[in-house]
KEKE-3310 file (N, C-alpha, C; in steps of 0.2 Angstrom, whole numbers, plus 5000, padded with zeros to 4 digits):
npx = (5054:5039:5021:5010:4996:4995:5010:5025:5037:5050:5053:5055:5054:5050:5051:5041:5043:5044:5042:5045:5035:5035:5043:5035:5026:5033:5041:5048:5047:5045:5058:5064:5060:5060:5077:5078:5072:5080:5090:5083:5084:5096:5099:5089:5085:5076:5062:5057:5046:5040:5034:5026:5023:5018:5015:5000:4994:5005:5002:5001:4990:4998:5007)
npy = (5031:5022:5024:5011:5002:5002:4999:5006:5006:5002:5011:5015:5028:5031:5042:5050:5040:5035:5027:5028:5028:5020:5010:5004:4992:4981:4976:4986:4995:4987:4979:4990:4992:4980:4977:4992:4986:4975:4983:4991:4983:4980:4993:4994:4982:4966:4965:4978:4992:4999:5013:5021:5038:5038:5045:5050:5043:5035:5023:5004:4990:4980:4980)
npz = (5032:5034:5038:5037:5040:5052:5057:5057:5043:5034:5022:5002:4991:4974:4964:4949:4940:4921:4908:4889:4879:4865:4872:4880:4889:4889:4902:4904:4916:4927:4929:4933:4945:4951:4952:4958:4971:4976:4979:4988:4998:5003:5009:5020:5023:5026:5016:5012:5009:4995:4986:4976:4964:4947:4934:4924:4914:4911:4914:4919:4929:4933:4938)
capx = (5049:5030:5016:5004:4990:4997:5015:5030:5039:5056:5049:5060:5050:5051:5050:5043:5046:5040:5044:5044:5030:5039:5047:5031:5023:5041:5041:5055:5045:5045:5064:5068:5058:5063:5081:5075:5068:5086:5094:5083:5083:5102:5101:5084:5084:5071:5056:5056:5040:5041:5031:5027:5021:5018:5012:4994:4994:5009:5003:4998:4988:5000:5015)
capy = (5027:5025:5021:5005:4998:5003:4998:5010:5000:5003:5011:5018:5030:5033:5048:5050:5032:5037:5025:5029:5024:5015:5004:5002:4986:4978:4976:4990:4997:4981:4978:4996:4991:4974:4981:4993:4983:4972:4989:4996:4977:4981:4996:4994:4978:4964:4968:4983:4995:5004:5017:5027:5042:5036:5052:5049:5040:5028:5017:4999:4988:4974:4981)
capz = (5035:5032:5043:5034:5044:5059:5057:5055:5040:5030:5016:4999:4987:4968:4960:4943:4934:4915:4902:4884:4876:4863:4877:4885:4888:4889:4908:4909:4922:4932:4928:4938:4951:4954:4952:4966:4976:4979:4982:4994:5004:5004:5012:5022:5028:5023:5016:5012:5006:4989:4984:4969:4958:4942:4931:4923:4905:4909:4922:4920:4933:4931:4943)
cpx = (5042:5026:5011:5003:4993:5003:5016:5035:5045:5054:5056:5054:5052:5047:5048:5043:5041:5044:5042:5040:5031:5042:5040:5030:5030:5042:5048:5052:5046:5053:5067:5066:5061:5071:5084:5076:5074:5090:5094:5084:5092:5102:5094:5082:5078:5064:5053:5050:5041:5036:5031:5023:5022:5014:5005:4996:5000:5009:4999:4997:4993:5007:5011)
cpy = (5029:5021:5016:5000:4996:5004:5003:5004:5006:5005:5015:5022:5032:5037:5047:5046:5035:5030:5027:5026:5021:5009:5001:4995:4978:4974:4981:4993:4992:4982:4982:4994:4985:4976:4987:4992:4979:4978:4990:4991:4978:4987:4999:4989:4976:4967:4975:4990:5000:5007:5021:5033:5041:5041:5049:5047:5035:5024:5011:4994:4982:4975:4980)
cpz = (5034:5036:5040:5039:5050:5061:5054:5048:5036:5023:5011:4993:4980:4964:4952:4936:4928:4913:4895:4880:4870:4864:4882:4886:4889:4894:4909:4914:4928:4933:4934:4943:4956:4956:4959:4970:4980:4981:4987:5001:5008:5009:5018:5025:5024:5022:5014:5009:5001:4986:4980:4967:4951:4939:4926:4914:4905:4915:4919:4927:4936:4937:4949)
residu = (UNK:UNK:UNK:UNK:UNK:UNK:UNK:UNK:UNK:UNK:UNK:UNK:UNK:UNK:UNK:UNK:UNK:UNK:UNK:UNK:UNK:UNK:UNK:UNK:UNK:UNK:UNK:UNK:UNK:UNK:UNK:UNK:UNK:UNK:UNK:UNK:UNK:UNK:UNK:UNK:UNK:UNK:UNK:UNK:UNK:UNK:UNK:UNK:UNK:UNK:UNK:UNK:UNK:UNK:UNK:UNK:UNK:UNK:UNK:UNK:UNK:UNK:UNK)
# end
């Protein structure tokens, strides 16, 4: 659980996510998360809040 803007919320957090910078640009990054995202609703209950680290030089603004 994570506290956002006041509320306690079902959060699920991801470690890490790199893509290979030959795969970039692709949406695999999206893909996992989408992917994710139906996972953590499975076991989190709707809505659920997904949080990341994404390591500096493979992040696009676009997720």
């Amino acid at each position: 659980q994570v506290q956002w803007e006041g509320q306690v919320c079902q959060a699920a957090y991801v470690s890490n996510l790199r893509v290979a910078q030959n795969h970039r640009r692709q949406g695999v990054a999206r893909g996992i998360l989408d992917y994710g995202y139906g996972y953590a609703e499975k076991l989190l209950g709707a809505d659920p809040m997904m949080y990341t680290a994404i390591p500096e030089g493979n992040v696009t603004l676009s997720l």
